[in-house]
C-alpha positions as CSV (number, residue, x, y, z in Angstrom):
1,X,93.4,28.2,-45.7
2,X,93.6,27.7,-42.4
3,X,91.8,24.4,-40.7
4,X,89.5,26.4,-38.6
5,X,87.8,28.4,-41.8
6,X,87.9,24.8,-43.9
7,X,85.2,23.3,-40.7
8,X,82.9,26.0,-41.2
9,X,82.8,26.6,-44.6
10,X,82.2,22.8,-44.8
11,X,79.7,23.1,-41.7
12,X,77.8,25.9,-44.3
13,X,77.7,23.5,-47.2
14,X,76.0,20.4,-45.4
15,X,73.3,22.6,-43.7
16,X,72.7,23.9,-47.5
17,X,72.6,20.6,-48.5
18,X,70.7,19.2,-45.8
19,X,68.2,22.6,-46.1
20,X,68.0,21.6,-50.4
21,X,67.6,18.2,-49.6
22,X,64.7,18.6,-47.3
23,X,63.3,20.9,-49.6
24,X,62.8,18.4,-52.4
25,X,62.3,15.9,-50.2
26,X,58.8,14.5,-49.9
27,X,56.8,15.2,-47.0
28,X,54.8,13.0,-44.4
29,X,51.6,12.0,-45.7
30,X,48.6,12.7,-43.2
31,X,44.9,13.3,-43.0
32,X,43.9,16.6,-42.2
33,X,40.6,18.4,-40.8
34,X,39.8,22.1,-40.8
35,X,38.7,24.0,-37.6
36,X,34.9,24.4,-38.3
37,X,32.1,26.0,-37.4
38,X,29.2,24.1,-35.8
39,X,27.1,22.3,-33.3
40,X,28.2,19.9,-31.2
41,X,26.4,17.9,-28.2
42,X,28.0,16.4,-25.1
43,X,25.6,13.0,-24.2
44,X,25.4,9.8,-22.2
45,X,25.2,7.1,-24.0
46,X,23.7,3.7,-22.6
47,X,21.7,1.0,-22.6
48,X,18.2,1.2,-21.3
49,X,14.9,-1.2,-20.8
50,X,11.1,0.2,-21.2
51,X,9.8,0.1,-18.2
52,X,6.5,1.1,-16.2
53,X,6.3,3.6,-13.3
54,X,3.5,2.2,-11.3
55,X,1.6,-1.4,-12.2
56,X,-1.6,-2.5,-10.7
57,X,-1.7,-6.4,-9.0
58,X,-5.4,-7.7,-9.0
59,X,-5.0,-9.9,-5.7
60,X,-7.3,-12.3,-3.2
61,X,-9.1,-9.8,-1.1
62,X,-9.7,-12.6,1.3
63,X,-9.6,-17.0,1.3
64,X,-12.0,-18.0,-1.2
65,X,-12.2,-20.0,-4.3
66,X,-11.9,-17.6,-7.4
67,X,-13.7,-18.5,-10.6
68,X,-11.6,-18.9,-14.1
69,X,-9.9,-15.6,-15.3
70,X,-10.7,-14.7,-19.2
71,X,-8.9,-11.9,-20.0
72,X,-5.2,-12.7,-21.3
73,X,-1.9,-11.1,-21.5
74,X,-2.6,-7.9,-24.2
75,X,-6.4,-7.3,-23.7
76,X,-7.1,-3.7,-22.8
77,X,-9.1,-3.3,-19.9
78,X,-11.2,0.3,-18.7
79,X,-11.5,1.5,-15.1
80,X,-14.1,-0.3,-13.4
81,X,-14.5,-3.6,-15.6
82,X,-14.4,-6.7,-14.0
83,X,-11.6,-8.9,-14.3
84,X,-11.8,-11.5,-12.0
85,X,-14.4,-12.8,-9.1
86,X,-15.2,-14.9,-6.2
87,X,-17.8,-17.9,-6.9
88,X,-20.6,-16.0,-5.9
89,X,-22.7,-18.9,-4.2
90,X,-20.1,-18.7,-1.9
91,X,-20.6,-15.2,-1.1
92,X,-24.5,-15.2,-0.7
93,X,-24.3,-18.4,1.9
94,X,-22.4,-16.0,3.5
95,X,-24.3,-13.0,3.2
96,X,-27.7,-15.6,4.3
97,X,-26.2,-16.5,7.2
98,X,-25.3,-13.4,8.9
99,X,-28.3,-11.6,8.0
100,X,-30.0,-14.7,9.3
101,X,-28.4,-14.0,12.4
102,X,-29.2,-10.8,12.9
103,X,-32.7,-11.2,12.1
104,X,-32.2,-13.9,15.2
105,X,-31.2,-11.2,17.5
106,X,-33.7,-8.6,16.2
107,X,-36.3,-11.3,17.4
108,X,-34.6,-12.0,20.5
109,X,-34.5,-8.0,21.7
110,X,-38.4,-7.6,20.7
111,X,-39.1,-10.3,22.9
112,X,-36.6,-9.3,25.0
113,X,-38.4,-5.7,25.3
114,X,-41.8,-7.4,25.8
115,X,-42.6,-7.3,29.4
116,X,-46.7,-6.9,29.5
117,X,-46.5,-10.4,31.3
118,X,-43.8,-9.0,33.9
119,X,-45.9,-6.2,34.5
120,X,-49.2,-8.0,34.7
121,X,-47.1,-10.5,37.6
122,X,-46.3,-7.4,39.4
123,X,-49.8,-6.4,39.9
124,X,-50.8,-9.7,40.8
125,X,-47.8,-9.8,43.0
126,X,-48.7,-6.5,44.7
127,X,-52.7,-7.6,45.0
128,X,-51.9,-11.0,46.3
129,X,-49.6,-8.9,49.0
130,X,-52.5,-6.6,50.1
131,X,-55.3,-9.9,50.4
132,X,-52.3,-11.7,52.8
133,X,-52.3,-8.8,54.5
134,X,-56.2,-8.1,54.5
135,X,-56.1,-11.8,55.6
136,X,-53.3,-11.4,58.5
137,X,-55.5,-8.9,60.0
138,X,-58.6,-11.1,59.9
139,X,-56.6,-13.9,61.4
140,X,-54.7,-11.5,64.1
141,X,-58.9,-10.1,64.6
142,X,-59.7,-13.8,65.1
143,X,-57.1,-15.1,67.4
144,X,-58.1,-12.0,69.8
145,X,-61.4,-13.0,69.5
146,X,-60.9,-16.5,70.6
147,X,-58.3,-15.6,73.4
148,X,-61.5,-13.2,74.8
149,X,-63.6,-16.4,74.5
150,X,-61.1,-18.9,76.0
151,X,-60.1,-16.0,79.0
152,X,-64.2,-15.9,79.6
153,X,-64.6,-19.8,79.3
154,X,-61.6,-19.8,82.4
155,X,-63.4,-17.4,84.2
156,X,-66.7,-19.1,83.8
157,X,-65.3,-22.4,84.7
158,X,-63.4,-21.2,87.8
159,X,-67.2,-19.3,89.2
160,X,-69.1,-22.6,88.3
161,X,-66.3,-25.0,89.9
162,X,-66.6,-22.4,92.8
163,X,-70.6,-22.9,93.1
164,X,-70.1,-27.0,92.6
165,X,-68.1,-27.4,95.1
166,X,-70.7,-25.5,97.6
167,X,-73.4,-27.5,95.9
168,X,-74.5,-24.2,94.6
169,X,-74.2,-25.5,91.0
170,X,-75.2,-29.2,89.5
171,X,-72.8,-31.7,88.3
172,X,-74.5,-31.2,84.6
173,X,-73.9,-27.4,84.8
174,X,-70.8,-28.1,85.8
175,X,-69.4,-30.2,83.2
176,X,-71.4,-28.4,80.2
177,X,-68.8,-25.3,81.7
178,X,-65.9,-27.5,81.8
179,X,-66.3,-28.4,78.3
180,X,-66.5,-25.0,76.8
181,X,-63.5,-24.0,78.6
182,X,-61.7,-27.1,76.6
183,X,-63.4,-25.8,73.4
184,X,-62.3,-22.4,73.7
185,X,-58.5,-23.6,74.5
186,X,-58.3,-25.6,71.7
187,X,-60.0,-22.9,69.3
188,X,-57.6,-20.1,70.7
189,X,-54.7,-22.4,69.7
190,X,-56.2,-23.1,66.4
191,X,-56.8,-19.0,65.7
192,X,-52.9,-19.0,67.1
193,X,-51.6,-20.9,64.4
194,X,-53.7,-19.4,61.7
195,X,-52.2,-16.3,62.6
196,X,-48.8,-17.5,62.5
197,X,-48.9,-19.0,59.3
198,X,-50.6,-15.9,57.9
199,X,-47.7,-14.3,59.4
200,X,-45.3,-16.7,57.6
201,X,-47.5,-16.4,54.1
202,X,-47.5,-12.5,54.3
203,X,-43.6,-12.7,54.6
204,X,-43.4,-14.8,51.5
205,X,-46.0,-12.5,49.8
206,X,-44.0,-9.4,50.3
207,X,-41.0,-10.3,48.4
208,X,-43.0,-11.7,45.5
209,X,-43.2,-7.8,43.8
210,X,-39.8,-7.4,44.8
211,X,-38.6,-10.8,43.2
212,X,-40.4,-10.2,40.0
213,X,-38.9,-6.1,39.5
214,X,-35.8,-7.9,39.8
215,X,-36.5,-10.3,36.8
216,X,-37.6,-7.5,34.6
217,X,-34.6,-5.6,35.4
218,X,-32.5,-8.8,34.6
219,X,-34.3,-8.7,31.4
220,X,-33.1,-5.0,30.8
221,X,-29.5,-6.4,31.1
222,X,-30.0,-9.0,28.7
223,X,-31.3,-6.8,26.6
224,X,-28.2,-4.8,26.5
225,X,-26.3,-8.3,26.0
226,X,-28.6,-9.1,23.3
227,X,-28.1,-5.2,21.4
228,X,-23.9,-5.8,21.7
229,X,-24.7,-9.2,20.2
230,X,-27.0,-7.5,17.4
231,X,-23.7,-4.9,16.9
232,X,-21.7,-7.4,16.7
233,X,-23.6,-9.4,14.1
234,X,-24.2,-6.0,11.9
235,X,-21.0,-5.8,11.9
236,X,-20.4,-9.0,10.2
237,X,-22.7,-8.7,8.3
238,X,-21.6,-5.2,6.8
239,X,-18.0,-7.6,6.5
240,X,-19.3,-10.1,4.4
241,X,-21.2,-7.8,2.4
242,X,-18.2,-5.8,2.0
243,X,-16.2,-9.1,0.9
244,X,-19.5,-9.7,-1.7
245,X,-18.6,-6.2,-2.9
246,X,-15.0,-7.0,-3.0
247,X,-15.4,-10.8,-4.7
248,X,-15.4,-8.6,-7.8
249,X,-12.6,-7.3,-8.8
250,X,-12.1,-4.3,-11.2
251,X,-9.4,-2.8,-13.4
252,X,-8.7,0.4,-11.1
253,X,-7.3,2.2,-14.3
254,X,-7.6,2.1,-18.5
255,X,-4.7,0.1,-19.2
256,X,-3.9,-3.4,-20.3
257,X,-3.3,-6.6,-18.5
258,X,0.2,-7.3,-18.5
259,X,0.5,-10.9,-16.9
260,X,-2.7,-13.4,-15.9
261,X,-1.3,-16.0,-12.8
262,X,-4.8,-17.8,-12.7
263,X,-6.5,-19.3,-15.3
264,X,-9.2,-22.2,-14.1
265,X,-11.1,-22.1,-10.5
266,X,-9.5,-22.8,-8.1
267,X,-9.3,-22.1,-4.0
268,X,-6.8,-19.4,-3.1
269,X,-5.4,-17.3,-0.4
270,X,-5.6,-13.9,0.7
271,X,-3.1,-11.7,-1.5
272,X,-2.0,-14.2,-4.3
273,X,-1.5,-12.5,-7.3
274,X,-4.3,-12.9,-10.3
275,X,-3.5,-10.5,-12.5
276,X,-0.9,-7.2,-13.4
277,X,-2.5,-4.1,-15.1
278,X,-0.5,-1.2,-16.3
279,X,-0.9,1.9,-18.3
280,X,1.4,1.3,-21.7
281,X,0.5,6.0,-22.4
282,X,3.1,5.8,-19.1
283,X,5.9,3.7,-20.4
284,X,9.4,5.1,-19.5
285,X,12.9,4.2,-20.2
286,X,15.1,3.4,-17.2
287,X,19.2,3.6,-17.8
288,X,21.9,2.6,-15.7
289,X,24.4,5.3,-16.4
290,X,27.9,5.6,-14.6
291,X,28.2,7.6,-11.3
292,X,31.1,9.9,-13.3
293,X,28.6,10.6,-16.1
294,X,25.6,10.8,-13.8
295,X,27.3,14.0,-12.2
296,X,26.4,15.5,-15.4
297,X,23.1,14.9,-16.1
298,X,20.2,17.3,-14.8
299,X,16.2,16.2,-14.6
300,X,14.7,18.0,-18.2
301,X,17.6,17.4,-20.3
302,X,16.4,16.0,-23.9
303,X,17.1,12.3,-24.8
304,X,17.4,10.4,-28.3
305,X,15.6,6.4,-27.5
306,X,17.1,4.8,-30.3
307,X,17.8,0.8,-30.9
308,X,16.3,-1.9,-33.3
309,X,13.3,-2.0,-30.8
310,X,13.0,1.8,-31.5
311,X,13.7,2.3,-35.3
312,X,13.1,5.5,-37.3
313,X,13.6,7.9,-36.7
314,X,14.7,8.1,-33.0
315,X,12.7,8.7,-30.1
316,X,12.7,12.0,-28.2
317,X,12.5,11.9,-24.4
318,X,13.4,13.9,-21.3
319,X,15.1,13.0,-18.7
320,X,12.6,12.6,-15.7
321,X,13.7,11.2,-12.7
322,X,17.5,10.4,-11.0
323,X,18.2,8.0,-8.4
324,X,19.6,9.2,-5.3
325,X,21.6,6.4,-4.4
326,X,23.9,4.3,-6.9
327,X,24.7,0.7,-6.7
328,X,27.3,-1.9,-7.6
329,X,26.9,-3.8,-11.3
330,X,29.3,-6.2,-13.1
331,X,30.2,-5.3,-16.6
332,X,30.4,-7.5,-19.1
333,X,34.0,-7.9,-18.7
334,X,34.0,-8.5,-15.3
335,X,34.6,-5.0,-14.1
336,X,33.0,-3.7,-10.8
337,X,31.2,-0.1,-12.0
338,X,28.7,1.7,-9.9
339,X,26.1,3.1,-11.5
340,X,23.0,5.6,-10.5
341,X,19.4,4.4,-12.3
342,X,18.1,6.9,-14.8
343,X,14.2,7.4,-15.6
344,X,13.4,8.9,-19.1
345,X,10.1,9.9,-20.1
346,X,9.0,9.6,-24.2
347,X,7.6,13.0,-25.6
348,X,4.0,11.9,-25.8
349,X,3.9,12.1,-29.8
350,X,6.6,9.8,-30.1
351,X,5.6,7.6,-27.9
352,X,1.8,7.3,-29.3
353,X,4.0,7.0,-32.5
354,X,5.9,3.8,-31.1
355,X,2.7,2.1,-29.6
356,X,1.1,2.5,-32.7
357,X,4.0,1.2,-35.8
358,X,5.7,-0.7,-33.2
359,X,3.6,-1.9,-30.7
360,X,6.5,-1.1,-28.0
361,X,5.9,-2.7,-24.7
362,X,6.9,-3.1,-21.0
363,X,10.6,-4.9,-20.8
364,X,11.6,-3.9,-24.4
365,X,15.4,-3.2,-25.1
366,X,16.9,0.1,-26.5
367,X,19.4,2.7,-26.0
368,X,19.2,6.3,-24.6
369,X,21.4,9.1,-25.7
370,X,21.2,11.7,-22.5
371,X,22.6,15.2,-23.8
372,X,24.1,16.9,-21.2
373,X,25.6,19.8,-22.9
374,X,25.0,21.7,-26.4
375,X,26.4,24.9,-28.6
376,X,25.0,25.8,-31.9
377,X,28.1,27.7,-32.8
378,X,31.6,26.2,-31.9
379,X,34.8,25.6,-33.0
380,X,34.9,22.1,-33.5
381,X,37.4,19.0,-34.3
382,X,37.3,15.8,-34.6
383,X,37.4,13.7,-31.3
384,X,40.5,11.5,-32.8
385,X,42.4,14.4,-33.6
386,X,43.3,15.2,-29.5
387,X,45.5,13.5,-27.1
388,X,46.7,14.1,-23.8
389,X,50.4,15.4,-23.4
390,X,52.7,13.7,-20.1
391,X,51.4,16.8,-18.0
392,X,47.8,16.1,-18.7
393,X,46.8,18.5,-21.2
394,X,45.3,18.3,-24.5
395,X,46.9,18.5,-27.4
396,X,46.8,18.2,-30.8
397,X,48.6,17.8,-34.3
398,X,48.4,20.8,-36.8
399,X,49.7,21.9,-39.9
400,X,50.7,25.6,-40.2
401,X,52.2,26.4,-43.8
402,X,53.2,22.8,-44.6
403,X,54.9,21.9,-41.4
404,X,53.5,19.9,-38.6
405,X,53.6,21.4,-35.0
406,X,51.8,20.5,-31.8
407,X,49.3,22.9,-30.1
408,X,48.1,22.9,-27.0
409,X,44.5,23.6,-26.7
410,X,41.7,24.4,-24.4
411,X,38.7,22.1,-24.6
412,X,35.2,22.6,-24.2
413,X,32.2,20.1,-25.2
414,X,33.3,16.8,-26.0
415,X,31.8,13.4,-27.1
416,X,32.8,10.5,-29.5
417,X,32.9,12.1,-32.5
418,X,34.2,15.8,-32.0
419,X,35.6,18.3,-29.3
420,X,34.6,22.0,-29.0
421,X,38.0,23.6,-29.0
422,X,37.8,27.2,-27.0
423,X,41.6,28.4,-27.3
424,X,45.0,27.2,-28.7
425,X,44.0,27.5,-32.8
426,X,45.1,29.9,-35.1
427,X,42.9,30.7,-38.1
428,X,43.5,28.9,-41.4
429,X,45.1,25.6,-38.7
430,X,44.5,22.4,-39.8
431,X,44.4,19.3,-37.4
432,X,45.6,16.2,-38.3
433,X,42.8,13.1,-37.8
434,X,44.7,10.2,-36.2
435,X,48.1,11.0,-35.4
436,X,50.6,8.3,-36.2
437,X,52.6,7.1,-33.2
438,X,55.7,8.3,-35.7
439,X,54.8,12.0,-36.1
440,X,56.8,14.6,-34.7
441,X,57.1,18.6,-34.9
442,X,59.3,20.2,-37.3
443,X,58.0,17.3,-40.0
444,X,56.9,18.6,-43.7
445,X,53.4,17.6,-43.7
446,X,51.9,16.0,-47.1
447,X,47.9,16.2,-47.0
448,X,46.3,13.2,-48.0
449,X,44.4,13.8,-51.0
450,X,40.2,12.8,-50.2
């Protein structure tokens, strides 16, 4: 037999041989899953504190010295119950005093308005003007009187000095002549200066109803001073009665008092903090999820609230608000991560539920389970089962008629425990679990008995 026939008849043999001896062989042992039929759910999963959307601060409405605050941390409060207050001594002092000053300026504008003495002074005024001038005239009446007597005592003289000097007159004639000439002079002079002064008086008396229309109009513009002095005074006094009003202050909501700052009397400024109130019916769960997952989350998808704080069963919520803007936060092991805030509201039910067995508050630690995406009926796998091929594909292990091959598949939904598989299966396929970093296609596949 020639050489060339000897190689490939011994060629035949080993691949028989190697073809028996793989045949009885055993085979590698691995843990299989079928394809199934089912639901699956694609969720964030994160941590996540109870929180409150809105909370009510109690505060100084102005400086003041607040008396001792009762209620405590816990106690449930209704709208419109007092929860804390001003000294109110200090308040009515207050209240006294500017109502005691407007009252003062009430006074001041009736007697202000009260001009019967004004007016009675006018009259006078205007009657003591017409006797001055009743008495100028009687004066002017009398000087013209005495200048006719004094003009006919000159006359007289100068005749009777005339008929003395011809002897036609005696010397006692003479002189009696003479000396009512003086007496006239000097009585003309007199009525001369009467007049004047009258004159002089009558000026004076004239302005006297002038002067006192000016005074009562002076008093019309204190009157006005005094009414913008009133307004002013109302207006402080509305203030401080406002502040009485406001020295009590009232729960604006039923809710519970979440954290008391004051506890004894004490003085205090405007806007420090006595008390927080909030509605526990509102509490929410607020979630810093990562900006990749974020993208996937829509407001109204359903949440699971779960945790120690939470128990069981789990908690259903929705998701109810996304921030717009993300921020920077260090992981635990030091990584830089930005992540987007997520607000979760409880299904009303369950959240009556936890306040009740409980007693869930504000600040409270759990975990929130966002899902993002569901099927009822999909082919599913388990997560472990896939892997991602050097091109960045998935693929997975499977077992078709005892041998192990690798498939390359199309997936859909995924999340930690199984993937939704859309294409790449043929029926009756069975996936291995957790692929050994040993297995390879073409292998005989053992299943590992359960």
């Amino acid at each position: 037999m020639k050489p060339t026939a000897l190689l490939v008849v011994a060629g035949i043999i080993l691949a028989v041989v190697v073809v028996i001896a793989a045949e009885l062989s055993p085979g590698t042992l691995v843990d299989v899953a079928p394809v199934e039929i089912g639901s699956i759910r694609q969720f964030v999963d994160e941590r996540g504190i109870t929180r409150l959307p809105e909370t009510f601060l109690i505060t100084m409405p102005y400086h003041g010295r607040i008396e001792g605050i009762d209620v405590v941390e816990g106690t449930e409060v209704r709208a419109g119950q007092s929860v804390a207050r001003v000294v109110p001594i200090d308040l009515e002092l207050s209240v006294e005093q500017a109502t005691a000053v407007v009252e003062r300026l009430e006074a001041a504008l009736r007697e202000n308005a009260d001009s019967s003495l004004e007016q009675t002074a006018l009259e006078q005024s205007r009657q003591f003007v017409e006797s001055t001038q009743a008495t100028v005239e009687a004066a002017q009446a009398r000087m013209e009187a005495g200048q006719a007597r004094y003009d006919y005592a000159e006359k007289n003289l100068s005749r009777i000095r005339n008929l003395f000097e011809k002897h036609a007159a005696s010397r006692d004639e003479f002189d009696r002549v003479l000396l009512e000439e003086v007496e006239a002079g000097v009585d003309y002079r007199q009525d001369r200066l009467v007049y004047s002064a009258m004159q002089s008086l009558q000026a004076a008396t004239n302005l006297l109803p002038t002067m006192v229309q000016q005074y009562i109009e002076r008093k019309n513009l204190a009157g006005a001073v005094l009414q913008k002095e009133r307004a002013e005074a109302e207006a402080r006094l509305r203030q401080v009665l406002q502040d009485k009003q406001r020295g009590t202050m009232t729960s604006p909501v039923d809710g519970v008092v979440l954290q008391r700052n004051i506890t004894n009397e004490r003085y205090l400024s405007a806007g420090t903090a006595l008390l927080e109130i909030g509605r526990l019916d509102d509490l929410q769960v607020e979630a810093d999820v990562l900006s990749v997952e974020v993208v996937d989350v829509q407001l109204g998808d359903p949440v699971e609230v779960y945790g120690p704080a939470i128990g069981e069963p789990a908690a259903r919520g929705t998701v109810k608000r996304i921030y717009p803007a993300g921020f920077t936060k260090v992981s635990s092991l030091g990584v830089e991560q930005q992540q987007v805030k997520v607000v979760v509201a409880f299904d009303p039910q369950d959240l009556q539920r936890l306040r009740n067995e409980r007693r869930l508050g504000v600040g409270y630690r759990v975990r929130v389970r966002i899902v993002t995406a569901e099927k009822s009926q999909a082919r599913i796998v388990p997560r472990s089962a896939l892997f991602r091929g050097t091109d960045g594909h998935w693929r997975s292990y499977v077992v078709r008629d005892g041998v192990i091959g690798i498939a390359d598949v199309e997936v859909g939904i995924l999340n930690d425990e199984h993937a939704e598989i859309l294409a790449g299966y043929e029926s009756g396929d069975l996936v291995v679990r957790a692929p050994e970093s040993h297995l390879a296609a073409g292998q005989r596949a053992e299943i590992e008995a359960k």
